[in-house]
KOLLO-341637 format. One record per residue (C-alpha): x, y, z; residue in three letters; residue number from 1; chain. Coordinates in steps of 0.05 Angstrom, whole numbers, plus 32768, in hexadecimal, padded with zeros to 4 digits. Layout:
! KOLLO-341637
SITE    x    y    z residuo num cadena
SITE    X    Y    Z     ALA NUM      A
...
***
This chain:
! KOLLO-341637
SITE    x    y    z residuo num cadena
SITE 8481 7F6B 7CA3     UNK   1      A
SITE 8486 7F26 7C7A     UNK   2      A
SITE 848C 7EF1 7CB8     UNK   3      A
SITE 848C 7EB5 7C8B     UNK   4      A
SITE 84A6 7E9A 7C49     UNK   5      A
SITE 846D 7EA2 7C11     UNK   6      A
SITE 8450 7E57 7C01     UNK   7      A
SITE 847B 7E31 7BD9     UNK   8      A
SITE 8474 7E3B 7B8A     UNK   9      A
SITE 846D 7E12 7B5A     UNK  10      A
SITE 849C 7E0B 7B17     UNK  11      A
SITE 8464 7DFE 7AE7     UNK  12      A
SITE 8441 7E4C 7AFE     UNK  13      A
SITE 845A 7E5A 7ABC     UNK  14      A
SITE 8447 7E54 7A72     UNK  15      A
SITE 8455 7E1F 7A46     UNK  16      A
SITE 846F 7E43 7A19     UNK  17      A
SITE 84A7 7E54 7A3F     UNK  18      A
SITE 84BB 7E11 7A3D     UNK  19      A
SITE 84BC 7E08 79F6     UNK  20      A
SITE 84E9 7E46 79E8     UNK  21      A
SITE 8514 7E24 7A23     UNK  22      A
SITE 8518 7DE6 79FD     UNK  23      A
SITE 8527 7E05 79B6     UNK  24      A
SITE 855B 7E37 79D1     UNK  25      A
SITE 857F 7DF5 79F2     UNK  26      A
SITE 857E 7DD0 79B2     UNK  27      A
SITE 8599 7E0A 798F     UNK  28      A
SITE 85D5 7E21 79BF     UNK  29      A
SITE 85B6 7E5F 79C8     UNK  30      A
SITE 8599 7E57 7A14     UNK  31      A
SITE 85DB 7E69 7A38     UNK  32      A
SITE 85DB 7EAC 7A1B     UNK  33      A
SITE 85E0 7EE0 7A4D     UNK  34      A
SITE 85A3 7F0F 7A4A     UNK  35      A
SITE 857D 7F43 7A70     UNK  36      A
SITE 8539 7F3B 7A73     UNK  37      A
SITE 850D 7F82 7A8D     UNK  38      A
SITE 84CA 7F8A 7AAF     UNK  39      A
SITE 849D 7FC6 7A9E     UNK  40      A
SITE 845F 7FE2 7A95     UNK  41      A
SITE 845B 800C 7A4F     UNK  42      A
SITE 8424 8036 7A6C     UNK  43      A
SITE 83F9 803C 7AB4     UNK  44      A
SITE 83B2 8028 7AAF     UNK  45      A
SITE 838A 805C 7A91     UNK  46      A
SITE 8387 809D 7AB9     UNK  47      A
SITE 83B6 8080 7AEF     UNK  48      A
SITE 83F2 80B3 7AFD     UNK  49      A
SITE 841D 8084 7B29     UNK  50      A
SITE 8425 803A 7B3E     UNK  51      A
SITE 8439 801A 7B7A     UNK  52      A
SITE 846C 7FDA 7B6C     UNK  53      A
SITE 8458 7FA2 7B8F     UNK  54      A
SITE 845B 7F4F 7BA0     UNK  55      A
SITE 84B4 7F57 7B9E     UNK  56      A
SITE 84B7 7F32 7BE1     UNK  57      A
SITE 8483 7EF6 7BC2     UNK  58      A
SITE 84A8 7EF8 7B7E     UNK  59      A
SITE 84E9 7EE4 7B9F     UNK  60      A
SITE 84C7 7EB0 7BC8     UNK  61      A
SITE 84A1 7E93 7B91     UNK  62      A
SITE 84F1 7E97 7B6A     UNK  63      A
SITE 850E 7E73 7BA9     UNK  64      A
SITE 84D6 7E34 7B9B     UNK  65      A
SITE 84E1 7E36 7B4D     UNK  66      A
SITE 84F2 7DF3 7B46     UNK  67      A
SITE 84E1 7DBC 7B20     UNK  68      A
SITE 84DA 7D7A 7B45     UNK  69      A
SITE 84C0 7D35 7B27     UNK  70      A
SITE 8472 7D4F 7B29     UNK  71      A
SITE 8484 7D8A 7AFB     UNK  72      A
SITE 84B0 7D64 7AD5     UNK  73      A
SITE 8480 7D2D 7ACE     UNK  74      A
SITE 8450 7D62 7AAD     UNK  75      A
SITE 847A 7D8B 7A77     UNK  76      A
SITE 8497 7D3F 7A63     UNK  77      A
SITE 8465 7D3D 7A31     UNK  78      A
SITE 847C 7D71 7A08     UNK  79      A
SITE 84CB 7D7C 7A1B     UNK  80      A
SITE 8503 7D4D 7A04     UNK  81      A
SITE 8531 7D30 7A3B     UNK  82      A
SITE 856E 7D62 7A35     UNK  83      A
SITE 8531 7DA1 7A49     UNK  84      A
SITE 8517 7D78 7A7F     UNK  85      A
SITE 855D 7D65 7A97     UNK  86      A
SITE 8570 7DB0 7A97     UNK  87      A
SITE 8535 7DC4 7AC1     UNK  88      A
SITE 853D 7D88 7AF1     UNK  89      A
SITE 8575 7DAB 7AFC     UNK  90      A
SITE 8558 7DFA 7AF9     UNK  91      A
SITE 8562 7E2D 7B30     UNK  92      A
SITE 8574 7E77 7B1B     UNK  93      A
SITE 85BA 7E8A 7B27     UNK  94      A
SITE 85B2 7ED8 7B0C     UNK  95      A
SITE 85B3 7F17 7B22     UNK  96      A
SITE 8564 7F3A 7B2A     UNK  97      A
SITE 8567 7F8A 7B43     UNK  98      A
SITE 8526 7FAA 7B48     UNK  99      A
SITE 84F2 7FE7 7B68     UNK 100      A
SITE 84EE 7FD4 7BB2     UNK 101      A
SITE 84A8 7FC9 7BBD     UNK 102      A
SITE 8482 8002 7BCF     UNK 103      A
SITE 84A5 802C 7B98     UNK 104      A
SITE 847B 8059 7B6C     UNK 105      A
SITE 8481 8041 7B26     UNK 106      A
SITE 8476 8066 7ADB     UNK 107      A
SITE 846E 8058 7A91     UNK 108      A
SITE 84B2 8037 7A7A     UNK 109      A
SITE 84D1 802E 7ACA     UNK 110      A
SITE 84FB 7FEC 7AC0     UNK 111      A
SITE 84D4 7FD1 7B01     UNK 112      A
SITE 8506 7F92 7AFF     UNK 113      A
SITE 8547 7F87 7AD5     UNK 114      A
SITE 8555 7F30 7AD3     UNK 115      A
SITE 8595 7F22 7AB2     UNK 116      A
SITE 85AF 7EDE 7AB0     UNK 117      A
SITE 85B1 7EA8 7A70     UNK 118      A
SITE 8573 7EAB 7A47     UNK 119      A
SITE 8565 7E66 7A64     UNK 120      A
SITE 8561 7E73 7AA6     UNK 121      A
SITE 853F 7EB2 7AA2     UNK 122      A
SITE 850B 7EA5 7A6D     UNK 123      A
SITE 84E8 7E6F 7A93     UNK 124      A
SITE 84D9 7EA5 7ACF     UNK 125      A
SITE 84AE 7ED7 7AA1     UNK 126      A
SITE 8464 7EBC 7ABB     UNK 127      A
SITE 8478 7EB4 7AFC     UNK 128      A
SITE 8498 7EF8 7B06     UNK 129      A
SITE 8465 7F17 7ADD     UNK 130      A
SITE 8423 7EF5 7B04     UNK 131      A
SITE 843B 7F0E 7B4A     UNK 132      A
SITE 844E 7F54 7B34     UNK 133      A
SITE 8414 7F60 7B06     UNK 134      A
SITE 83EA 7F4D 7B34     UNK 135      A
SITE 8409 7F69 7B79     UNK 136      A
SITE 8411 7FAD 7B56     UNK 137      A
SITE 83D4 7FB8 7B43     UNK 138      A
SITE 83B8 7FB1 7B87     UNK 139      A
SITE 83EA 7FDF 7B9C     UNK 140      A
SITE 83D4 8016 7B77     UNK 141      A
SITE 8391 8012 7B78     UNK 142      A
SITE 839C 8006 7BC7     UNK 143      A
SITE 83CA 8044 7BCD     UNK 144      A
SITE 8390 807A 7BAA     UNK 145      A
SITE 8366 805E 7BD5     UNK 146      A
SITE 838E 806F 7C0D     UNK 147      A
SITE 83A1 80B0 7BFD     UNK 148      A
SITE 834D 80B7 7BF1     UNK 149      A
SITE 8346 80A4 7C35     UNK 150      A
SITE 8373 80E4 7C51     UNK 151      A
SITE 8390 80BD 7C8E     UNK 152      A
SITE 834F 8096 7CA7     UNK 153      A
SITE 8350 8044 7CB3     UNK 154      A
SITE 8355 801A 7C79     UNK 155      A
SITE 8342 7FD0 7C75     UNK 156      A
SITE 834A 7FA0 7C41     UNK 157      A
SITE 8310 7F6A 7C43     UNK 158      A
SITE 8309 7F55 7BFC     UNK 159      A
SITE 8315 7F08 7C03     UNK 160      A
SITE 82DA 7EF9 7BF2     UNK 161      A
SITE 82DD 7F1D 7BAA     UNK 162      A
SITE 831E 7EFB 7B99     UNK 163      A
SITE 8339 7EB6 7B8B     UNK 164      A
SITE 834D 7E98 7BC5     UNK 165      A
SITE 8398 7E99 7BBD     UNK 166      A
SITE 839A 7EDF 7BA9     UNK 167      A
SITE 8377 7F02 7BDF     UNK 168      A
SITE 83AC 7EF2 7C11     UNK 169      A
SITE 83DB 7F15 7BDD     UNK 170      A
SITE 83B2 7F4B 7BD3     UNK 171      A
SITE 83A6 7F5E 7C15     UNK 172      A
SITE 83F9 7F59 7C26     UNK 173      A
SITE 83F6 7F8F 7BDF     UNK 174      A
SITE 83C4 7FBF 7C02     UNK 175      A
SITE 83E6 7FBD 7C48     UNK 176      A
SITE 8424 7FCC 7C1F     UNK 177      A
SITE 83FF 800B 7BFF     UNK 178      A
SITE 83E9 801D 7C44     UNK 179      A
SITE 83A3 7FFC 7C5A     UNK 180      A
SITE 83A3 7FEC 7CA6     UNK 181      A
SITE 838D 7FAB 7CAF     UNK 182      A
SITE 8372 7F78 7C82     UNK 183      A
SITE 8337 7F37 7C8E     UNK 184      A
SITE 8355 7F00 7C72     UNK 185      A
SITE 837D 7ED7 7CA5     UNK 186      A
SITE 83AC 7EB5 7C79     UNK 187      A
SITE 83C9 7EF3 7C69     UNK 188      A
SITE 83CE 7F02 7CB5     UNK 189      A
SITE 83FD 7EC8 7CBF     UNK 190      A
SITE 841D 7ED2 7C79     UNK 191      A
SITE 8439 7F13 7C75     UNK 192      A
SITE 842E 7F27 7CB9     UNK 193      A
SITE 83E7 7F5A 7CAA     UNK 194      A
SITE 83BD 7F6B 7CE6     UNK 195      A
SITE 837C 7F4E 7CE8     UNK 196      A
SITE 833F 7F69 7CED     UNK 197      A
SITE 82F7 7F59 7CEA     UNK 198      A
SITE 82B1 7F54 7D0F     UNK 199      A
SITE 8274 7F35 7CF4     UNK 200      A
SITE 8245 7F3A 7CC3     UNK 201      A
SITE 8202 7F3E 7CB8     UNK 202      A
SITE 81F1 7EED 7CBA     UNK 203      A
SITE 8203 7EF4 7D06     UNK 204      A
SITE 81D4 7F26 7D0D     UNK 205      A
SITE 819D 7F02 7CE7     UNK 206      A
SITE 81B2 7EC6 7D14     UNK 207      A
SITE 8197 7EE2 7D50     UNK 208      A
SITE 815E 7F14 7D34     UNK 209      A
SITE 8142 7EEA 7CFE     UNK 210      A
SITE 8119 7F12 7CD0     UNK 211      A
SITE 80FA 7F50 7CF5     UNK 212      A
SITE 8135 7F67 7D1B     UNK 213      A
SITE 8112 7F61 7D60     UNK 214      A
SITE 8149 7F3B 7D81     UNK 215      A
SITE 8185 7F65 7D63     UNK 216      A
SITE 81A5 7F7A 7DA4     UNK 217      A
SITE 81B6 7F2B 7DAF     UNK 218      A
SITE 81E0 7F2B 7D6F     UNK 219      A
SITE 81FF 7F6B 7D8C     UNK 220      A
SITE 820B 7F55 7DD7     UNK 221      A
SITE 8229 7F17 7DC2     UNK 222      A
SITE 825E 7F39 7D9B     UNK 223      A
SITE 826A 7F66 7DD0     UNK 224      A
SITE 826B 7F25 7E07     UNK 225      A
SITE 82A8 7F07 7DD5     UNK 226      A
SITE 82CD 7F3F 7DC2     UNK 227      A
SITE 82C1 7F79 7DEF     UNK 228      A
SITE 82AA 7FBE 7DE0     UNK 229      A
SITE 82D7 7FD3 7DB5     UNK 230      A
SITE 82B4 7FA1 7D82     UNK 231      A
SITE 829D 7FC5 7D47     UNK 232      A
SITE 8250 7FB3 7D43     UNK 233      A
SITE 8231 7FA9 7CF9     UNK 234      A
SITE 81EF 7FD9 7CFB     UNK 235      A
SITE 81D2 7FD5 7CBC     UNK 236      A
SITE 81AD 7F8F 7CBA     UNK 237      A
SITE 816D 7FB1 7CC6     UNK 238      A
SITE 8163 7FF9 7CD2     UNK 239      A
SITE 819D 8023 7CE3     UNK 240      A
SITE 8182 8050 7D0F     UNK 241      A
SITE 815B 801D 7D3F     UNK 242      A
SITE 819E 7FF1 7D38     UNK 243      A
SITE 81D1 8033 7D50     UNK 244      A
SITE 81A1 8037 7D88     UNK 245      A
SITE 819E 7FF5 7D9C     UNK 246      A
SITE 81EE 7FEC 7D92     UNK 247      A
SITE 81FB 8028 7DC7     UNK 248      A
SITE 81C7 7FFF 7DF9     UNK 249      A
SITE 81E3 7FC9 7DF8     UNK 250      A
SITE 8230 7FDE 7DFC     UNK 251      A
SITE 822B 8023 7E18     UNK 252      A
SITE 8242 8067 7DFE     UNK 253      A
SITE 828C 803D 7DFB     UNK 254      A
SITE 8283 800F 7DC5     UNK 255      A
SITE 82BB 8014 7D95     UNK 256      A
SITE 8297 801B 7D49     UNK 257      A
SITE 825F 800C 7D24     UNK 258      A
SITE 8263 7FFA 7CD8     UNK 259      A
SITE 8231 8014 7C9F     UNK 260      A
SITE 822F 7FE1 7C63     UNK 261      A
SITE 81FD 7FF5 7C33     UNK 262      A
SITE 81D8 803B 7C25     UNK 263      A
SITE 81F4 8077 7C14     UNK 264      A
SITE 8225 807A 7C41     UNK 265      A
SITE 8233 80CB 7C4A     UNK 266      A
SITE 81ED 80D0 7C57     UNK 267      A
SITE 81F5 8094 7C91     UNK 268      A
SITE 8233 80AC 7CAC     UNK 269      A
SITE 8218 80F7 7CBD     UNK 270      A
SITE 81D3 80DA 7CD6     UNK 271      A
SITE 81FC 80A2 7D02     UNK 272      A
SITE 8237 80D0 7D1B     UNK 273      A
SITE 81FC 8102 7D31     UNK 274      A
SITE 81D6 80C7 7D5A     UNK 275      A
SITE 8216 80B3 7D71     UNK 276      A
SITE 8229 80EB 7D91     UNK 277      A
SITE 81DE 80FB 7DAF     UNK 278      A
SITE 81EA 80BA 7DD1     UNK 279      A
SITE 8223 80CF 7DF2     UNK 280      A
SITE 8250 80A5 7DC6     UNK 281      A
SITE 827E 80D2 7DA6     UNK 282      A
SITE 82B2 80A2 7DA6     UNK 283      A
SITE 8296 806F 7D7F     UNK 284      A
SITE 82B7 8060 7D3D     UNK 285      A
SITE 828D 805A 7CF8     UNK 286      A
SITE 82AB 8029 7CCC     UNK 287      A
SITE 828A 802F 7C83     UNK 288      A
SITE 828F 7FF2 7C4D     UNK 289      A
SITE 8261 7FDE 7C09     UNK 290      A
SITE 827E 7FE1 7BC6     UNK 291      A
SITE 82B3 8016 7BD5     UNK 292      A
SITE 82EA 8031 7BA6     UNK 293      A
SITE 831C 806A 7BA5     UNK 294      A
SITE 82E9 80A0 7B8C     UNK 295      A
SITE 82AC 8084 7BB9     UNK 296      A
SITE 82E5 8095 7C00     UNK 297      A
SITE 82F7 80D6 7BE3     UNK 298      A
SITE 82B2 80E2 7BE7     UNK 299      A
SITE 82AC 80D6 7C2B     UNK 300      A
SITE 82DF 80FF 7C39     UNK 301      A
SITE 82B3 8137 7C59     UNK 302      A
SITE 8289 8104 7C81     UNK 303      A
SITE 828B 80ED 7CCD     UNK 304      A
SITE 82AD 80A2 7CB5     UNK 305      A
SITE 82E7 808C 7CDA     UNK 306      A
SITE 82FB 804B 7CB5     UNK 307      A
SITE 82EA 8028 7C6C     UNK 308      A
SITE 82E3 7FE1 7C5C     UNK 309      A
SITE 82F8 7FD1 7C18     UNK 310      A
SITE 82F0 7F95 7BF3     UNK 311      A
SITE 82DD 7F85 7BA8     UNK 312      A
SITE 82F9 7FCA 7B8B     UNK 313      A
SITE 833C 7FBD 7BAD     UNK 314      A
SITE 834D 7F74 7B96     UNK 315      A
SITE 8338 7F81 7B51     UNK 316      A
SITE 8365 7FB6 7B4D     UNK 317      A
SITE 8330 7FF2 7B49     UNK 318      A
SITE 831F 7FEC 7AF9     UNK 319      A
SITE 836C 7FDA 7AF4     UNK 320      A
SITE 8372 7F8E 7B03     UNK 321      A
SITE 83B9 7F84 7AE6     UNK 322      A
SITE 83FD 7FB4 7AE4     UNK 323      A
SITE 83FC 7FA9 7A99     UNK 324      A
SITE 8445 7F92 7AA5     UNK 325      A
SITE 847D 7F6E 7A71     UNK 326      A
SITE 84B8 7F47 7A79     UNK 327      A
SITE 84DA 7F57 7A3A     UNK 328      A
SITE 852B 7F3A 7A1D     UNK 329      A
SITE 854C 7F83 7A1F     UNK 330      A
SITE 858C 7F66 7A1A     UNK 331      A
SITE 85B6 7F2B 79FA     UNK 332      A
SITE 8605 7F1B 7A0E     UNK 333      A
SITE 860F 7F6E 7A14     UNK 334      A
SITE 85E5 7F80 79D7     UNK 335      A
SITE 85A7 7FAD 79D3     UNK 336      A
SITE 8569 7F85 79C0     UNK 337      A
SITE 8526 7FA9 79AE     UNK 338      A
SITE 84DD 7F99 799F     UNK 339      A
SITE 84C0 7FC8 7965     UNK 340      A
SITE 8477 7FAD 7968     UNK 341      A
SITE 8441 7FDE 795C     UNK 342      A
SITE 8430 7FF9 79AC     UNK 343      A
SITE 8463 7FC3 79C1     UNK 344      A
SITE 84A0 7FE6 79B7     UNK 345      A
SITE 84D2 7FD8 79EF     UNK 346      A
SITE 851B 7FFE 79FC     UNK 347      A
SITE 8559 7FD4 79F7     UNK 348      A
SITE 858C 7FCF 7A2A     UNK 349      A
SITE 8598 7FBD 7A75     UNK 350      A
SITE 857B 7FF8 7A9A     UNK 351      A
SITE 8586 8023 7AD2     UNK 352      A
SITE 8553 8059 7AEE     UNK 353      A
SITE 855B 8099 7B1B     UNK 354      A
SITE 8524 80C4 7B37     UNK 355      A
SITE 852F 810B 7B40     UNK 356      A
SITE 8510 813A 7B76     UNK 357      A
SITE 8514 817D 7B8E     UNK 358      A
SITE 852C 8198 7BD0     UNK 359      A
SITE 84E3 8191 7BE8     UNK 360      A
SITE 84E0 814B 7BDD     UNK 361      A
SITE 84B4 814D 7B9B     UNK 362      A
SITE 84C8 8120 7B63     UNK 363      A
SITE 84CE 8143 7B1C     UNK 364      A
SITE 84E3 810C 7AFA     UNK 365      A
SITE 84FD 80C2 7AE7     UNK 366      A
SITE 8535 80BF 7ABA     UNK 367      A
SITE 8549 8076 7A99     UNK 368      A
SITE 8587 8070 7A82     UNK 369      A
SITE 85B8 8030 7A69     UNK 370      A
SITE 85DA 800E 7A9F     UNK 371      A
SITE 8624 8012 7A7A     UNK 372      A
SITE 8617 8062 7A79     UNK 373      A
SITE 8629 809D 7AA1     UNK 374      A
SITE 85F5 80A8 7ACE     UNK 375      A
SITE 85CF 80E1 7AAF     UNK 376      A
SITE 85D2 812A 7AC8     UNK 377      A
SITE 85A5 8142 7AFF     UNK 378      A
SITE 859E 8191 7AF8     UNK 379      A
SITE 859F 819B 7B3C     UNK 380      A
SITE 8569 8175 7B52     UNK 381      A
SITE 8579 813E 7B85     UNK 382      A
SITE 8578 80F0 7B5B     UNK 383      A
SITE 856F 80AD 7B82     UNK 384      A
SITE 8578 806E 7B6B     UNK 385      A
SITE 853A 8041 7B55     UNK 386      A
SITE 8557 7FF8 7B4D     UNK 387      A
SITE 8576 7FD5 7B7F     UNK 388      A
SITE 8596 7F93 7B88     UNK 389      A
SITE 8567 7F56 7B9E     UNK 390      A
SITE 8589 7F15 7B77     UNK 391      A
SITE 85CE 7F10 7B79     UNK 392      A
SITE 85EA 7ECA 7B53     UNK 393      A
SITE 85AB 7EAD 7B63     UNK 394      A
SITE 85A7 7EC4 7BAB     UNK 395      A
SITE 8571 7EEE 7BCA     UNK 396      A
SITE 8599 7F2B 7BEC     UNK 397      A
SITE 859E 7F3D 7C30     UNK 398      A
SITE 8582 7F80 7C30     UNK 399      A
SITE 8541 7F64 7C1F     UNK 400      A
SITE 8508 7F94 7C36     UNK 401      A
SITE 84D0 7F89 7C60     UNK 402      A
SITE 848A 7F97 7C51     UNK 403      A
SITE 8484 7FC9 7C87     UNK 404      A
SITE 84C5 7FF3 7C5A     UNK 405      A
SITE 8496 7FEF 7C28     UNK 406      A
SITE 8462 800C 7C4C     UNK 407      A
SITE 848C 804B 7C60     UNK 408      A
SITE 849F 804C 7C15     UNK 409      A
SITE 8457 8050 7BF2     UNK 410      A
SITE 8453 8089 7C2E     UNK 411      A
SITE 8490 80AC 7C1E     UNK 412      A
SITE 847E 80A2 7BD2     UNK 413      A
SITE 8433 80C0 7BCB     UNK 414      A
SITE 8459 8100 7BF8     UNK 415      A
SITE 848C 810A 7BC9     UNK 416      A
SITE 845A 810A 7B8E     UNK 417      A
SITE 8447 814B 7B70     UNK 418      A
SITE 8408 8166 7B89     UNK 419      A
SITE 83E3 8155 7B3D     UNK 420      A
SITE 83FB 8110 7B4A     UNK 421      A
SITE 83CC 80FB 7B84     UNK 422      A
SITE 8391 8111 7B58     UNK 423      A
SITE 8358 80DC 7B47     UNK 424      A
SITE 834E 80F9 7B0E     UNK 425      A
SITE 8363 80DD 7AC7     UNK 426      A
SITE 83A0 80FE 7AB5     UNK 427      A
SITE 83F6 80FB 7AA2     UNK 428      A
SITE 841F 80CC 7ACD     UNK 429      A
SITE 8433 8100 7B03     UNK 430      A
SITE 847A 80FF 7AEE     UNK 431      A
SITE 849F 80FB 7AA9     UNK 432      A
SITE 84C7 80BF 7A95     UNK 433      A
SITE 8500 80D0 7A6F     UNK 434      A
SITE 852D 80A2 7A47     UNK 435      A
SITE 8572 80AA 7A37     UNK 436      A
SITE 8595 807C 7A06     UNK 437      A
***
């Protein structure tokens, strides 16, 4: 779970032309308008048939910091007149935000996040929300296939490296959300609360053995002197054979794992599980990493690996670096406000969603419907409730989840899918969206 507040936030993670349509709507009376303002993605990235919503919690800690103090005020001076910077010396959001609780599977058209408040105090939020949930998400879901690839085995995020460096701690909180284990980077440990893990790599092994590998046991016995047996020792540097022999001399038939990092890894894992075992190690875990994505661990299904390091695939999102998110006006002082652009179209209205299921469990489908309607009928089938409170009058509710609900939620989610909908295959979203006006 989240154990501390997100870093603080600053006002001007926005764009500027935000602030423009801030300062014409003030000169023009027209900023005080109440509005509703809907987040959604129009489509799932191309053969995707679900999405995981993430980066809620840091949205609503990033809201909490929005403010605009003299340094941010000092910079948008040069193009706003005094009555805009006045009003946003004075900015914090007093609206209402319900939303998907993270770790909710997601469609085409699901109104992720419904902001209502004056068109003010809403507009100036869209790159902020937008950044952490475009981002967040797409982790998610690229995170949960890869999850569901691994059929129950260890998962562990350690794609810092591949990242900028205030994004990996966010995308490692996105794939514990989705279900990975454990994650490398240590501000995310004592961020969001993420268990750590990690070893060494092959520069320690190099330290000790130079070039020929003669003095690899070293690297290995002063792991094993620092962190016990139940290290995971990197066996790869040179040959993986010699080094799985050497690892089980030097820690005996206990040590906890070894970790392939290069090769073709099926191949690797059968070949090392076999020596393991004829070394009377049968415990020993093997730990696979190198350029891994959803289809490489479904792979690897068949094979003797126990655990899978994942790094680059995972922060960029798997092929699918962004949500493909809007924040789009649906909705002006009660009145039903559309966009009609060519692939751009959006539905007017402040939204509601249900999601129906059958007796079993499995969804069938996601009905949207307006938020002044009945609710629509469900045929039987049993309908929860999508959107739930999170801002009320500018304060962040109580029932706040945690990240470990979210956890239990991705789980509960990729269960209730149909079976069609876990595939890795290109195909439909595994569930209709239907719309009613």
């Amino acid at each position: 779970m989240d154990t501390t507040a997100a870093a603080p936030s600053s006002a001007l993670l926005t764009d500027q032309y935000e602030l423009t349509m801030l300062a014409a709507a003030l000169a023009d009376g027209s900023a005080h308008r109440r509005c509703t303002f809907e987040v959604f993605a129009r489509r799932l990235p191309n053969g995707r048939r679900y999405g995981v919503v993430a980066g809620a919690g840091r949205m609503l800690d990033a809201l909490a910091e929005f403010r605009f103090g003299e340094p941010e005020l000092g910079i948008v001076a040069g193009f706003l007149d005094n009555r805009t910077l006045d009003w946003l010396g004075d900015y914090e959001f007093r609206g209402d935000i319900d939303g998907y609780r993270e770790g909710e599977l997601y469609f085409p058209g699901s109104p992720v996040l419904s902001v209502r408040g004056t068109f003010a105090e809403c507009v100036v939020l869209e790159t902020l929300i937008l950044s952490i949930l475009n981002h967040d998400t797409a982790i998610a879901s690229a995170a949960a296939r890869m999850v569901s690839a691994a059929g129950g085995r260890r998962m562990i995020e350690m794609g810092s490296r591949r990242t900028h460096e205030l994004a990996a701690p966010a995308s490692a909180r996105a794939a514990y959300l989705a279900g990975f284990d454990a994650t490398s980077n240590l501000e995310a440990v004592r961020r969001y609360g993420v268990p750590g893990a990690g070893t060494s790599a092959h520069a320690f092994t190099l330290l000790h053995s130079g070039t020929d590998g003669a003095h690899e046991a070293a690297a290995f016995r002063s792991q094993i002197q620092a962190q016990g047996i139940g290290t995971t020792l990197l066996v790869d540097t040179f040959d993986i054979t010699e080094g799985v022999a050497t690892a089980i001399e030097v820690a005996g038939p206990g040590l906890g794992g070894v970790r392939i990092d290069s090769g073709d890894l099926g191949v690797l894992a059968r070949q090392v599980r076999d020596q393991l075992d004829g070394l009377g190690a049968t415990g020993t875990r093997i730990v696979v990493s190198g350029d891994l994505d959803e289809y490489a661990i479904a792979s690897l299904r068949a094979e003797p690996v126990d655990a899978y390091g994942v790094g680059t695939s995972l922060v960029t999102g798997s092929g699918a670096p962004t949500a493909g998110m809007v924040y789009k006006l649906v909705e002006v002082e009660g009145v039903p406000v559309v966009k009609r652009s060519s692939h751009k179209e959006s539905r007017g209205g402040t939204k509601k969603a249900v999601r129906l299921s059958r007796r079993t469990g499995t969804i069938v489908e996601e009905i949207v419907y307006r938020a002044t309607g009945p609710a629509p009928a469900t045929d039987g089938f049993s309908a929860r409730e999508l959107l739930t409170p999170m801002v009320r009058a500018g304060k962040i509710t109580d029932g706040r989840p945690t990240l470990q609900a979210g956890r239990e939620l991705v789980a509960s989610g990729r269960v209730s899918l149909p079976w069609e909908g876990l595939k890795l295959s290109p195909g439909d979203p595994a569930i209709p969206t239907t719309f009613l006006e």
